[in-house]
Residue frames as qw, qx, qy, qz and C-alpha x, y, z in Angstrom:
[[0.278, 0.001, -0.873, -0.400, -9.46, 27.83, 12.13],
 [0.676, -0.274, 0.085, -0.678, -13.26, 27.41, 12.70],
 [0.484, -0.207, 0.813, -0.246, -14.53, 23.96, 13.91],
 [0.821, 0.416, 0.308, -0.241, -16.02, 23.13, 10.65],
 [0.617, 0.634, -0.455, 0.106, -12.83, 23.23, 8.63],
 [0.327, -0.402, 0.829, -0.211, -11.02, 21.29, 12.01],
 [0.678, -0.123, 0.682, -0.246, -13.34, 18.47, 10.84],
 [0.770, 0.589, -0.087, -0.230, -13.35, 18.66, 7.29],
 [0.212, 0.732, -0.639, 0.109, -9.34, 18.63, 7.88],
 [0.567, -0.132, 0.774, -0.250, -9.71, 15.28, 10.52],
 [0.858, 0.315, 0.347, -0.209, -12.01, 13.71, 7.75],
 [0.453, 0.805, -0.382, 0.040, -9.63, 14.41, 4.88],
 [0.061, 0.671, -0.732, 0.103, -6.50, 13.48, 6.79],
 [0.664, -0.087, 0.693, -0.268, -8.33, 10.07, 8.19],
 [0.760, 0.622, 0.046, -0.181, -9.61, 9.52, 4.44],
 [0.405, 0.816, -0.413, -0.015, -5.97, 9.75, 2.96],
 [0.212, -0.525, 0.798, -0.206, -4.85, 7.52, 5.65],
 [0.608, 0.017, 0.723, -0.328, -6.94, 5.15, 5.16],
 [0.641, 0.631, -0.284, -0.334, -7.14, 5.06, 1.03],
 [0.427, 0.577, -0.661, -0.219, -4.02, 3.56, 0.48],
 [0.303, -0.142, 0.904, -0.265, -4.48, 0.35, 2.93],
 [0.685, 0.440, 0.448, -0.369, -8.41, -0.07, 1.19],
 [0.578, 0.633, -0.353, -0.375, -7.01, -0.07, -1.92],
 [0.023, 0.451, -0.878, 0.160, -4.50, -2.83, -1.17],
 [0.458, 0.094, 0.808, -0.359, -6.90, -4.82, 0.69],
 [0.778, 0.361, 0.371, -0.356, -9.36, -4.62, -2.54],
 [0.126, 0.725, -0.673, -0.080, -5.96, -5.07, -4.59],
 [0.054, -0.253, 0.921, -0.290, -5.62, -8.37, -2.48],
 [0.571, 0.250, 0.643, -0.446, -9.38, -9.36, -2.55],
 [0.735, 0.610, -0.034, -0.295, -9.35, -9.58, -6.96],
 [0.186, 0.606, -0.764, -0.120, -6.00, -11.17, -6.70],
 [0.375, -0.076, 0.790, -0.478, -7.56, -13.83, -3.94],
 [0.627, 0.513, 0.297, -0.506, -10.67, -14.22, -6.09],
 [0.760, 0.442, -0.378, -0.291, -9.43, -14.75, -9.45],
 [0.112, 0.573, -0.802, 0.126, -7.43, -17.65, -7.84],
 [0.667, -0.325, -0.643, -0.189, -10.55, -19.48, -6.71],
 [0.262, -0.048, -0.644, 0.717, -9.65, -18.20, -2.90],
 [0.386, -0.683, -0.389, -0.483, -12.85, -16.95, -0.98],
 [0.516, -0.524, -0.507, 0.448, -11.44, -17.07, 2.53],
 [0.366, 0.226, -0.228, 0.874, -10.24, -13.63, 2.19],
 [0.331, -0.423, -0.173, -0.826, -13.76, -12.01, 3.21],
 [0.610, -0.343, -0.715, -0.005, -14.44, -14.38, 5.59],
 [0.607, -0.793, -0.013, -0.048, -15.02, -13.58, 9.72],
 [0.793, -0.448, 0.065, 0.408, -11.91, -15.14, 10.84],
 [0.517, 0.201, 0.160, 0.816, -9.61, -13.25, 7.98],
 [0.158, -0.757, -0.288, -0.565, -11.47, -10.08, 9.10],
 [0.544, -0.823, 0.097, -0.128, -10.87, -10.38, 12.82],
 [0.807, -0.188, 0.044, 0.558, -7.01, -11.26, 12.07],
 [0.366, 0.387, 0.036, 0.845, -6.70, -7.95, 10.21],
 [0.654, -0.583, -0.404, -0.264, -8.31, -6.53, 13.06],
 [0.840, -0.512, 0.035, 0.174, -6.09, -8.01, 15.40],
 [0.729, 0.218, 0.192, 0.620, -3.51, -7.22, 13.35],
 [0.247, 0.568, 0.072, 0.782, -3.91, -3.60, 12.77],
 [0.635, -0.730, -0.212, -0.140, -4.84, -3.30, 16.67],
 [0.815, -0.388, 0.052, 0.427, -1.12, -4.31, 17.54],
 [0.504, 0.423, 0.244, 0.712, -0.07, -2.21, 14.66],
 [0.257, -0.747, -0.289, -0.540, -1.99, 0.64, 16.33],
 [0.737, -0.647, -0.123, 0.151, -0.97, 0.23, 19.75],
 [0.746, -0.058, 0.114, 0.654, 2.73, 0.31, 18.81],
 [0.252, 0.541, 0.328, 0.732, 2.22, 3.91, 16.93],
 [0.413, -0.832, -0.101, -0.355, 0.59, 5.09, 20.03],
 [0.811, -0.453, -0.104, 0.354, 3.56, 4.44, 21.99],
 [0.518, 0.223, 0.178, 0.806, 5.69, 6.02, 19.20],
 [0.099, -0.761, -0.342, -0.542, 3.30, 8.83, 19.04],
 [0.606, -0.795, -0.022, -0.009, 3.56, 9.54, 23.01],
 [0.811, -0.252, 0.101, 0.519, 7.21, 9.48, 22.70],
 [0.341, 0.472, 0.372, 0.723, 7.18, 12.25, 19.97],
 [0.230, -0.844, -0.332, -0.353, 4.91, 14.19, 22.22],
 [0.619, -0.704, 0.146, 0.317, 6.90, 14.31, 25.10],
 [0.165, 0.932, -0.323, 0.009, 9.56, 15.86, 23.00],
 [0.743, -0.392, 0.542, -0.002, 11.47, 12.15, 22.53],
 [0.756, 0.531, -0.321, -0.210, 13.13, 10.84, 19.38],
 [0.611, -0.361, 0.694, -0.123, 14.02, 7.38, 20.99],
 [0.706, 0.365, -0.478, -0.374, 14.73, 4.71, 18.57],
 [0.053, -0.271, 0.871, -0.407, 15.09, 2.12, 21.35],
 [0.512, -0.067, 0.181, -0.837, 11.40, 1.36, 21.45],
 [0.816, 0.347, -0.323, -0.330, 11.27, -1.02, 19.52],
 [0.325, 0.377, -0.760, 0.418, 14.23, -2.89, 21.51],
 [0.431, -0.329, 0.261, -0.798, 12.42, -1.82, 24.59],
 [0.720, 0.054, -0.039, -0.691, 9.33, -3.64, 24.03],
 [0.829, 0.151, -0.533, -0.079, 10.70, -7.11, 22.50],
 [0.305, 0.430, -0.630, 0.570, 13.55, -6.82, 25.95],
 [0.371, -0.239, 0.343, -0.829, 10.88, -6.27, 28.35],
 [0.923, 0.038, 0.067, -0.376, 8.31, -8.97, 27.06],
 [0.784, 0.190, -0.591, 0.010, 11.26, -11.54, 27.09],
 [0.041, -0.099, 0.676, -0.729, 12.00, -10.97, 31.09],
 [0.392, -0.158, 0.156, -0.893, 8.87, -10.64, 31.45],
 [0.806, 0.197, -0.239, -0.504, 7.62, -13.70, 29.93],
 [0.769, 0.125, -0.627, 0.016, 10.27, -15.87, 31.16],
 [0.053, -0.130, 0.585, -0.798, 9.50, -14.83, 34.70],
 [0.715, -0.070, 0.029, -0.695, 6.13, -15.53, 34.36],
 [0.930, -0.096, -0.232, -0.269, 6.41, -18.91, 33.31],
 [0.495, 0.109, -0.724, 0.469, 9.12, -20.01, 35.74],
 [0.196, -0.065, 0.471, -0.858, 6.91, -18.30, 38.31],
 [0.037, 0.340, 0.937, 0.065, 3.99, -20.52, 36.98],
 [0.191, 0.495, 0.380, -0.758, 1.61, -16.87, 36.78],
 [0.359, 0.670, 0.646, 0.065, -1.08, -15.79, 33.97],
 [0.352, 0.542, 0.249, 0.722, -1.29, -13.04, 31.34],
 [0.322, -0.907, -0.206, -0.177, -1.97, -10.69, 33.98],
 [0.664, -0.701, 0.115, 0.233, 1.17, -10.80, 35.18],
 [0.598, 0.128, 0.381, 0.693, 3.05, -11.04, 32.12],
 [0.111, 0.883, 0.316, 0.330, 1.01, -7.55, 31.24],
 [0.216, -0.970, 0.033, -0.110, 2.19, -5.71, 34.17],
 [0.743, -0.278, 0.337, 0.507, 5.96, -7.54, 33.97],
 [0.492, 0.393, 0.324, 0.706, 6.33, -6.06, 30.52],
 [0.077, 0.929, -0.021, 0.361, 5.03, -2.62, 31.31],
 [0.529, -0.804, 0.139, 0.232, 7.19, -2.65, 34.62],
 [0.822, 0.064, 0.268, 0.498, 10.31, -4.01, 32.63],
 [0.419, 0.494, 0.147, 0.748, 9.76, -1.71, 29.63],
 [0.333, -0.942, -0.041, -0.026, 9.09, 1.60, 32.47],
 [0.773, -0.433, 0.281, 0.367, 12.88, 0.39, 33.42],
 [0.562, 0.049, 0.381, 0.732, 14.66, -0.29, 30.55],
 [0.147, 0.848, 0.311, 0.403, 13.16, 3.41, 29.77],
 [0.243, -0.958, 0.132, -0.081, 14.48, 5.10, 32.11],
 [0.630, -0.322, 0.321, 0.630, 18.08, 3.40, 31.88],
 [0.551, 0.352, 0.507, 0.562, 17.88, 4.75, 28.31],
 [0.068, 0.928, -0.181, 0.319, 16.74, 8.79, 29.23],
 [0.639, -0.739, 0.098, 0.190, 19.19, 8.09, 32.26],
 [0.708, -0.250, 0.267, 0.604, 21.94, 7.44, 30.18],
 [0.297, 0.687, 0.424, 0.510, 20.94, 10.21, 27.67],
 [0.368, -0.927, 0.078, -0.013, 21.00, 12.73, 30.75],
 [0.539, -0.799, 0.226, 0.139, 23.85, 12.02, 32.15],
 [0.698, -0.062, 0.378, 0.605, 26.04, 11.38, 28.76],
 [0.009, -0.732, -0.094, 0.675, 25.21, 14.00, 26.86],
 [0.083, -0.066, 0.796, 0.596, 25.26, 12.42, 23.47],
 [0.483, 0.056, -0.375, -0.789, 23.02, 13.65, 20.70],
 [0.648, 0.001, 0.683, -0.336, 20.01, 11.54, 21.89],
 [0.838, 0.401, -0.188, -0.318, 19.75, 9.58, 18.15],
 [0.489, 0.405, -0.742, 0.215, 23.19, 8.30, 18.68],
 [0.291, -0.271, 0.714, -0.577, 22.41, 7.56, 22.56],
 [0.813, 0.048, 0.438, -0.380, 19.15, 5.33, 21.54],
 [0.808, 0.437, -0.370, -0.141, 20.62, 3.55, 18.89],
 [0.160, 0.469, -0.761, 0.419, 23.54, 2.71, 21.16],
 [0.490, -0.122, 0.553, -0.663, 20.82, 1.54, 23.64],
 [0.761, 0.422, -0.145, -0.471, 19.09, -0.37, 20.85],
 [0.408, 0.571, -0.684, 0.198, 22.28, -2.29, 20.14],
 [0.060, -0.258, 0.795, -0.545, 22.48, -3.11, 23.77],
 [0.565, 0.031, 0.523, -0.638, 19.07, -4.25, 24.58],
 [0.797, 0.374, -0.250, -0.404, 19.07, -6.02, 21.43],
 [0.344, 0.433, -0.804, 0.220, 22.16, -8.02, 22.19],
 [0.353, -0.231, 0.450, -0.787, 20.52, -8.51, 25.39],
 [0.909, 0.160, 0.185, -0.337, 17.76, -10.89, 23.91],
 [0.702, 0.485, -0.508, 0.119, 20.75, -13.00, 22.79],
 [0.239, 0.391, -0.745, 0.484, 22.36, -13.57, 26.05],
 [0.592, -0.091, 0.519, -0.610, 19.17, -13.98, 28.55],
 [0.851, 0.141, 0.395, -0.315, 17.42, -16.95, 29.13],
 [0.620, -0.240, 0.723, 0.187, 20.07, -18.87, 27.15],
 [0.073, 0.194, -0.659, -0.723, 19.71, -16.95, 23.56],
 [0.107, 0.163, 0.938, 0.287, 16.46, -18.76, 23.86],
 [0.087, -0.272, -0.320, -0.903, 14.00, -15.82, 23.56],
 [0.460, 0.077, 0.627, -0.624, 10.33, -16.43, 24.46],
 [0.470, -0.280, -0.636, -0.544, 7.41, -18.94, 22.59],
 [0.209, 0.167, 0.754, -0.600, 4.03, -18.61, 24.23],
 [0.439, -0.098, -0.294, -0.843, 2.00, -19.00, 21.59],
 [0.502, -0.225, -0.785, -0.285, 0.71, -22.28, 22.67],
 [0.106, -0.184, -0.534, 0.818, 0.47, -20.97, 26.35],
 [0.174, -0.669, -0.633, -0.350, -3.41, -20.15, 25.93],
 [0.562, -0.701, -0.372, 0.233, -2.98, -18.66, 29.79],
 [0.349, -0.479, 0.132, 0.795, -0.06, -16.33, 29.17],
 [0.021, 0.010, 0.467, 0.884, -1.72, -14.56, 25.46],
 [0.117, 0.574, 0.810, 0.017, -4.73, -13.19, 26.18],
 [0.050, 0.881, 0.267, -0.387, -4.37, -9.83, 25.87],
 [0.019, 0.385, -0.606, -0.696, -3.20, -10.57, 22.13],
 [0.017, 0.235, 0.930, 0.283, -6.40, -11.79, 21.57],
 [0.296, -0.345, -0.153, -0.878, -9.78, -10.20, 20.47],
 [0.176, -0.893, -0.408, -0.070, -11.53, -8.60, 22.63],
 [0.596, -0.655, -0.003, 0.465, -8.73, -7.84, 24.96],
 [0.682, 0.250, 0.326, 0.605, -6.37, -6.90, 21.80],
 [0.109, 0.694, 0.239, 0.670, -8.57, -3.59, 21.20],
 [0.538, -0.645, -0.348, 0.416, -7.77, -2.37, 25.38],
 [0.349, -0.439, 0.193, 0.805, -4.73, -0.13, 24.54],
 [0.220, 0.488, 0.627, 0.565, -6.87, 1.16, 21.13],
 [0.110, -0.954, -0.277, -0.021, -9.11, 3.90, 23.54],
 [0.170, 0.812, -0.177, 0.529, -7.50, 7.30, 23.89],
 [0.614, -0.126, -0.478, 0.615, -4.82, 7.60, 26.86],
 [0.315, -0.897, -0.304, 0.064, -5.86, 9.48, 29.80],
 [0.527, -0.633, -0.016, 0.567, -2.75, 11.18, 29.97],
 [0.559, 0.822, 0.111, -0.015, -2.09, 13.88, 28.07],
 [0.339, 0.799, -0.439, 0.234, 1.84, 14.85, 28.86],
 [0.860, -0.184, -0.400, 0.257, 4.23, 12.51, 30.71],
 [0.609, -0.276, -0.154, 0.728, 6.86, 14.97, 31.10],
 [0.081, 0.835, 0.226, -0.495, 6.45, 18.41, 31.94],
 [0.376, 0.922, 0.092, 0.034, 7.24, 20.57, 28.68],
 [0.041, 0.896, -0.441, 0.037, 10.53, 22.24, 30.40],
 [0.476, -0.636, 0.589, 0.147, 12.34, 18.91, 30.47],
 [0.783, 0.451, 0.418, 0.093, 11.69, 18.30, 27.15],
 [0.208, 0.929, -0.227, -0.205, 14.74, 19.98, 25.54]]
């Protein structure tokens, strides 16, 4: 495949992806309108979908790097919420800033990753049934820590900044890394 039909094929496949959301949105902007609404165009409803499809984007690139590396983890999603409650209620009993909640949640979720290939190694169950099983657990998990009582930080200005724009669109550039795990222990 030359390099002019690689980009016709990128434009195409970026187009198609991106049709059915623009349609919606102009779906949602003549529904908004004949109601007498105007906010929908506005700055602030612009940089929430934005912000929105930033987090939405981030999350897919996680999935996406999991797929590459020759994973089909349905824990991720477990992972993530498990990781940023420890994480978060260590921070603020520790009295620290969104910096620290950042690198609490990646350290966490690094962890509760590797209990989840660890226990995938070393049971030997079909890894769909092993992360769901994990899933389960780590869900249950946010039910028993911190007294069932989860995390709220929205009002925490000092602990959510890097769910706010600028910072929001960090994890958005391409990841320097191209393979986590080598190839042959992907099997």
């Amino acid at each position: 495949m030359n390099m002019k039909s690689k980009i016709v094929n990128v434009l195409k496949r970026t187009g198609l992806t991106l049709a059915f959301p623009a349609f919606i949105f102009v779906v949602m902007l003549i529904i908004t309108l004949a109601n007498g609404i105007d906010y929908y165009v506005s700055g602030i409803m612009v940089r929430q979908v934005a912000t929105d499809a930033a987090l939405t984007t981030i999350i897919a690139f996680a999935i996406y790097l999991q797929f590459k590396n020759g994973r089909f983890d349905f824990s991720g999603g477990a992972t993530m919420i498990l990781s940023a409650i420890i994480a978060g209620n260590i921070t603020l009993q520790a009295g620290g800033n969104s910096v620290m909640f950042m690198l609490l949640s990646v350290a966490f979720g690094v962890v509760l990753s590797i209990i989840t290939a660890s226990v995938y190694i070393v049971s030997k169950v079909p890894v769909i049934i092993c992360t769901i099983g994990m899933t389960l657990l780590y869900e249950s998990l946010t039910y028993v820590l911190f007294d069932a009582e989860g995390l709220s930080i929205i009002s925490r200005t000092e602990m959510v900044l890097f769910g706010r724009v600028p910072y929001i669109f960090i994890g958005l550039r391409k990841p320097p890394v191209k393979r986590v795990v080598p190839k042959r222990l992907c099997r």
